[in-house]
C-alpha positions as CSV (number, residue, x, y, z in Angstrom):
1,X,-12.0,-46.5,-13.5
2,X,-13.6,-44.0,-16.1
3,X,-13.0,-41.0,-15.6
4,X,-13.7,-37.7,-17.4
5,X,-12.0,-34.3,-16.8
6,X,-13.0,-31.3,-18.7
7,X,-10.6,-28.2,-19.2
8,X,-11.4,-24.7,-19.3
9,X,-10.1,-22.3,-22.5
10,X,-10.2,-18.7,-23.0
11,X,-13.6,-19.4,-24.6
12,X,-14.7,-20.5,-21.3
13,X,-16.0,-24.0,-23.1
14,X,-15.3,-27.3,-21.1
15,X,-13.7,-29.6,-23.7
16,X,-14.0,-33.1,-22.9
17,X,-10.0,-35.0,-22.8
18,X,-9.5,-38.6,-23.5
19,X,-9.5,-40.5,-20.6
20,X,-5.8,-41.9,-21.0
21,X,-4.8,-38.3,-20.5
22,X,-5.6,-38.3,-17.2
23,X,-2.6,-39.4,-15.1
24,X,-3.8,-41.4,-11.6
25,X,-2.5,-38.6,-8.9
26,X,-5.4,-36.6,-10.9
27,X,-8.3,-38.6,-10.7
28,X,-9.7,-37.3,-7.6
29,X,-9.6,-33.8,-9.2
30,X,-13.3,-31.9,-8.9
31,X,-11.4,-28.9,-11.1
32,X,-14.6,-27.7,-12.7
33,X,-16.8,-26.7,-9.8
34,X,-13.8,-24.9,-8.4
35,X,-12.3,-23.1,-11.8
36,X,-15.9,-21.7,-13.2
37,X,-16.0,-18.5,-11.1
38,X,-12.7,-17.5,-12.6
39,X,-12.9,-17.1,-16.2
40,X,-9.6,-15.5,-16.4
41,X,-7.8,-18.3,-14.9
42,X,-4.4,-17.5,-17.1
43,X,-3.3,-20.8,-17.3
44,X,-5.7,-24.1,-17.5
45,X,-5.0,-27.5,-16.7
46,X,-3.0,-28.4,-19.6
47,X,-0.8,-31.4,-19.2
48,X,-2.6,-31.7,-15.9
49,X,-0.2,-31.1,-13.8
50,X,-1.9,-29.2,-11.3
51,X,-4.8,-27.2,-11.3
52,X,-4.1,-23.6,-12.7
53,X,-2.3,-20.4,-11.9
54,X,-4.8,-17.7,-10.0
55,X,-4.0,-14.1,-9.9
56,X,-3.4,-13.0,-6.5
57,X,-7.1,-10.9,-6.5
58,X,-8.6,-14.4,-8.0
59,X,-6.6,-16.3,-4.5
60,X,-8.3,-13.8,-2.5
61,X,-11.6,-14.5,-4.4
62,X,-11.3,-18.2,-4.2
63,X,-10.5,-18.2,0.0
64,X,-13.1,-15.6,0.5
65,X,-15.9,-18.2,-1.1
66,X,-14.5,-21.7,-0.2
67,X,-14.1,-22.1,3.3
68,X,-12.2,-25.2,3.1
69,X,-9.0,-23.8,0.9
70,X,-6.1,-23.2,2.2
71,X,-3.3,-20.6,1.4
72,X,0.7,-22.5,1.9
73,X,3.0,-19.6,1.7
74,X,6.4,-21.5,0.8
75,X,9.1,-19.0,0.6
76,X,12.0,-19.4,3.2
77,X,11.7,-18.0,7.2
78,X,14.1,-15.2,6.1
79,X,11.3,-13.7,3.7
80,X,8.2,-14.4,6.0
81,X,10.4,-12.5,8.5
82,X,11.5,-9.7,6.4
83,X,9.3,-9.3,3.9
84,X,5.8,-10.2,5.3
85,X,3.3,-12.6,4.8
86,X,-0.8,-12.7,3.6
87,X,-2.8,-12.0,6.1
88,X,-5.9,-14.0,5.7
89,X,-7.0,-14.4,9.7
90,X,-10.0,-12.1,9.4
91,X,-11.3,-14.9,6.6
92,X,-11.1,-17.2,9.9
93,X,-7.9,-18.9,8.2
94,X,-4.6,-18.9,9.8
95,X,-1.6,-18.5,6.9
96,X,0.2,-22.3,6.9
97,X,4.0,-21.7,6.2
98,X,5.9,-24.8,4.7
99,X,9.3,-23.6,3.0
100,X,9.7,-25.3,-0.4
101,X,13.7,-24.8,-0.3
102,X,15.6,-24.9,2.7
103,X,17.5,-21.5,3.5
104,X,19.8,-20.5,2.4
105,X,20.0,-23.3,-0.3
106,X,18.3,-26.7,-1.7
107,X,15.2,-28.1,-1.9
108,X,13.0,-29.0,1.4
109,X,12.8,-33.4,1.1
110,X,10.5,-32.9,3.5
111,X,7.9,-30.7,2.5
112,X,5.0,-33.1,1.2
113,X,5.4,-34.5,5.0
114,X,5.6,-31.0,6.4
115,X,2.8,-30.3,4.6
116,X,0.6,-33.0,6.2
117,X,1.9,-31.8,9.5
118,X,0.4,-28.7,9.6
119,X,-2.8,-30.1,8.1
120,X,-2.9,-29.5,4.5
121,X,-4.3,-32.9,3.7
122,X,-6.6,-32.0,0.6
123,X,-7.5,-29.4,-1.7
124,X,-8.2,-26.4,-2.9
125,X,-4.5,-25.3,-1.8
126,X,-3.4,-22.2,-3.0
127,X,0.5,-21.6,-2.9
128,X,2.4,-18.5,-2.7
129,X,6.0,-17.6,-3.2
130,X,8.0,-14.6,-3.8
131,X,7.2,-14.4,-7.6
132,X,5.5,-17.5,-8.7
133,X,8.2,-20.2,-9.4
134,X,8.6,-21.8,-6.3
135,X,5.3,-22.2,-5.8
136,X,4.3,-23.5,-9.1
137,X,6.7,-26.4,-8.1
138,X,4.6,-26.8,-4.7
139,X,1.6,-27.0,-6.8
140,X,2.9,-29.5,-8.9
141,X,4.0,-31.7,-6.4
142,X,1.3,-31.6,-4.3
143,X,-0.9,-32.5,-7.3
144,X,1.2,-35.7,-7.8
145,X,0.9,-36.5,-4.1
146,X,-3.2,-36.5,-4.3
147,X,-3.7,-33.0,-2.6
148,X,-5.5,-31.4,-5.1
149,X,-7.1,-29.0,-6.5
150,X,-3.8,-27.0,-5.9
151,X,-3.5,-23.5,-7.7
152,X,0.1,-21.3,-8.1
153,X,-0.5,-17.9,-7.3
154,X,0.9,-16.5,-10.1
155,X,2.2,-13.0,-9.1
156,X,3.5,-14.2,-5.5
157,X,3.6,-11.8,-2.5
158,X,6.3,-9.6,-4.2
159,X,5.8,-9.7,-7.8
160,X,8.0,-9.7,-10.9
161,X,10.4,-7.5,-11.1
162,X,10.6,-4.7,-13.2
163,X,13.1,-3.4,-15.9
164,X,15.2,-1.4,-13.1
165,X,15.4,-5.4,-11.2
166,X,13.0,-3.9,-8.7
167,X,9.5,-6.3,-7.1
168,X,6.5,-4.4,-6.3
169,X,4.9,-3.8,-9.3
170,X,2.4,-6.5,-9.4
171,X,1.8,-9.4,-6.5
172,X,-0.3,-10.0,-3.4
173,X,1.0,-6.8,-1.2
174,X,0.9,-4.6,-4.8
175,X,-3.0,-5.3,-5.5
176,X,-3.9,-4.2,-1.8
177,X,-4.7,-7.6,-0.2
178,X,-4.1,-8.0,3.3
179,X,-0.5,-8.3,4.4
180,X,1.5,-8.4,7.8
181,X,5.3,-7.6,8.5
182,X,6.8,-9.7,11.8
């Protein structure tokens, strides 16, 4: 199979990769037509590993215009409960909640399967954590699994924290986008 993938820069020119670059989970990928309305993606499909990190405002953008992409918020029922979640139901979407670790410790060995379960099959996926990490994993696993394109949201609901070890200052609920506490 031939393929060729093209990466966006900070240019905002496609350059071509060799086709041995492209590893098999990634083949499938349709990255271009989904990456060009955000030319400040902040990090591009190097390595390939999965499709890109959006800003939460870019997430919002991308659910808004594809009807078909879903938002997989992976932090722990603890944090859903507590802390809130997106609220995306007046885009028609309902928020799909698949914990990445198990609380309070270790990694879900379930979650490609849980995943499936509540119908995340294909891509764009767009996943959310707290602050990024956990969510970058999701991405990348997903990826590897075939459901692609999947994007981090880079910021998370909460946002990093900040030099007094504090969240808020950037992140989904800090740019103003929809949110719900339980």
């Amino acid at each position: 199979m031939n393929v060729h993938c093209t990466i966006l820069q900070k240019s905002h020119r496609r350059t071509p990769l060799p086709d041995d670059s492209v590893s098999q989970g990634l083949r499938r990928l349709s990255v271009i037509r989904t990456l060009e309305p955000f030319p400040r993606l902040r990090h591009t499909v190097v390595g390939m590993t999965y499709a890109g990190d959006l800003t939460p405002t870019e997430a919002w953008e991308l659910l808004h215009r594809e009807p078909e992409a879903a938002l997989v918020d992976v932090r722990s029922e603890p944090e859903w409960m507590f802390v809130g979640v997106p609220h995306i139901a007046d885009l028609g979407r309902r928020l799909v909640t698949v914990s990445w670790n198990h609380w309070p410790g270790g990694r879900n060995p379930t979650f490609l399967e849980d995943l499936a379960a509540a119908g995340v099959t294909g891509g764009p996926v767009l996943f959310i954590c707290r602050s990024g990490a956990r969510s970058r994993a999701a991405a990348i696993a997903a990826t590897q699994a075939g459901i692609a394109p999947a994007y981090n949201v880079s910021e998370g609901f909460e946002g990093d924290l900040d030099e007094h070890g504090h969240r808020g200052g950037n992140g989904w609920r800090s740019r103003g986008l929809p949110w719900r506490q339980s």
